[in-house]
N, C-alpha and C positions, 0 to 999 in steps of 0.2 A: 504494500500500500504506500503508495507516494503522501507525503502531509506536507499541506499547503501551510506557508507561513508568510510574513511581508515579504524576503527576499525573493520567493518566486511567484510567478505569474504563469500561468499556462497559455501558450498562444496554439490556435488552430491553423493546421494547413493543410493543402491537398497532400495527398497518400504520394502522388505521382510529382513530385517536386524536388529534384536532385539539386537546386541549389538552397535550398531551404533544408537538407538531408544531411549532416557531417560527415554518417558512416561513407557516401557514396566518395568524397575525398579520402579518408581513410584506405575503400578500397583499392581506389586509383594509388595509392602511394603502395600500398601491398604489392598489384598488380606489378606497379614499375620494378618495385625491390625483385618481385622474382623473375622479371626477364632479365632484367640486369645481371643478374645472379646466378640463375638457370634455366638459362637457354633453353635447353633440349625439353621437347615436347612428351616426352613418354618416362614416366618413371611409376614407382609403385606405391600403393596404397601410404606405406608405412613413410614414404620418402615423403609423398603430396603433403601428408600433414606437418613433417616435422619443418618442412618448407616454407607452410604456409603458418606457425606457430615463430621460425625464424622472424619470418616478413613484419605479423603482427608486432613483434618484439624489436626491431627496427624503427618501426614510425615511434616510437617515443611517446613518453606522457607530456613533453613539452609539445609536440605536435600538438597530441591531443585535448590540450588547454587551450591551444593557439586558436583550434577550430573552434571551439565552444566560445571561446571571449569572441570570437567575432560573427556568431547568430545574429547578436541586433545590427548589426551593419548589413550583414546578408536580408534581414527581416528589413528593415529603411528603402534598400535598393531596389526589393521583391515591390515591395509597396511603391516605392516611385516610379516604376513601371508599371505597374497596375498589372502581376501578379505575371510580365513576361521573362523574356530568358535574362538573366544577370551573368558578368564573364565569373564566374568562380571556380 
Protein backbone atom coordinates (compact mmCIF):
# COMPACT_ATOMS: atom_id res chain seq x y z
CA UNK A 1 0.00 0.00 0.00
CA UNK A 2 1.48 3.31 -1.10
CA UNK A 3 0.57 6.25 1.93
CA UNK A 4 -0.19 9.50 0.71
CA UNK A 5 1.52 12.27 2.76
CA UNK A 6 2.40 16.35 1.65
CA UNK A 7 5.51 15.40 -0.18
CA UNK A 8 3.70 13.22 -2.63
CA UNK A 9 1.07 13.83 -5.07
CA UNK A 10 -0.02 11.38 -7.45
CA UNK A 11 -0.39 12.50 -11.19
CA UNK A 12 -2.22 10.41 -13.86
CA UNK A 13 -1.17 9.44 -17.30
CA UNK A 14 -1.71 7.54 -20.23
CA UNK A 15 -0.59 3.61 -19.84
CA UNK A 16 1.11 4.20 -23.47
CA UNK A 17 3.58 7.35 -22.64
CA UNK A 18 7.24 6.51 -22.85
CA UNK A 19 8.22 9.90 -22.20
CA UNK A 20 6.32 10.32 -19.03
CA UNK A 21 7.68 6.37 -18.22
CA UNK A 22 11.56 6.26 -16.50
CA UNK A 23 11.70 2.58 -16.72
CA UNK A 24 11.57 3.00 -20.71
CA UNK A 25 15.19 5.05 -20.25
CA UNK A 26 16.25 2.79 -17.81
CA UNK A 27 15.76 0.17 -20.58
CA UNK A 28 17.32 1.98 -23.34
CA UNK A 29 20.46 2.39 -21.06
CA UNK A 30 20.26 -1.65 -20.40
CA UNK A 31 19.77 -2.26 -23.86
CA UNK A 32 22.97 -0.16 -24.87
CA UNK A 33 25.19 -1.64 -21.90
CA UNK A 34 24.41 -5.10 -23.55
CA UNK A 35 25.25 -4.42 -27.14
CA UNK A 36 28.14 -2.78 -26.09
CA UNK A 37 29.10 -5.44 -24.01
CA UNK A 38 27.70 -8.48 -25.89
CA UNK A 39 27.56 -8.41 -29.11
CA UNK A 40 26.68 -11.88 -30.03
CA UNK A 41 23.17 -12.68 -30.41
CA UNK A 42 22.73 -16.35 -29.07
CA UNK A 43 23.66 -17.39 -25.70
CA UNK A 44 21.90 -19.36 -22.82
CA UNK A 45 19.34 -19.04 -20.52
CA UNK A 46 21.77 -18.89 -17.57
CA UNK A 47 24.07 -16.39 -19.45
CA UNK A 48 20.76 -13.85 -20.64
CA UNK A 49 20.13 -13.30 -17.07
CA UNK A 50 23.30 -12.94 -15.49
CA UNK A 51 23.73 -10.37 -18.45
CA UNK A 52 20.96 -8.64 -18.02
CA UNK A 53 21.34 -8.46 -13.93
CA UNK A 54 25.12 -7.02 -15.04
CA UNK A 55 23.28 -4.35 -17.30
CA UNK A 56 20.76 -3.51 -14.55
CA UNK A 57 23.75 -3.03 -12.18
CA UNK A 58 25.59 -0.79 -14.55
CA UNK A 59 22.81 2.11 -14.83
CA UNK A 60 23.48 3.09 -11.20
CA UNK A 61 21.32 4.51 -8.56
CA UNK A 62 22.75 7.93 -9.50
CA UNK A 63 21.04 7.39 -12.95
CA UNK A 64 18.23 6.32 -11.31
CA UNK A 65 17.61 9.43 -9.02
CA UNK A 66 18.60 11.50 -12.07
CA UNK A 67 15.50 10.06 -13.86
CA UNK A 68 13.17 10.58 -11.03
CA UNK A 69 14.21 14.28 -10.05
CA UNK A 70 13.48 15.06 -13.52
CA UNK A 71 9.59 13.80 -13.84
CA UNK A 72 8.21 17.27 -13.21
CA UNK A 73 10.25 18.72 -16.07
CA UNK A 74 9.37 15.74 -18.27
CA UNK A 75 5.56 16.20 -16.72
CA UNK A 76 5.81 20.67 -17.68
CA UNK A 77 7.03 19.69 -21.34
CA UNK A 78 4.34 16.63 -21.77
CA UNK A 79 1.85 19.56 -20.69
CA UNK A 80 3.24 22.21 -22.92
CA UNK A 81 2.75 20.34 -25.79
CA UNK A 82 -0.53 19.26 -24.90
CA UNK A 83 0.34 15.67 -24.19
CA UNK A 84 2.72 15.28 -27.63
CA UNK A 85 6.12 13.71 -28.29
CA UNK A 86 8.86 15.58 -25.88
CA UNK A 87 12.82 14.70 -27.03
CA UNK A 88 13.67 12.50 -23.82
Amino acid sequence: MISRNAESTPIFWLAFSPDLNPIEAVWDRMKDYIKRHYPEYHCSHDKLRRVVKEAWEAVGADKLLALMREMPARCEAVIDVQGGYIKY
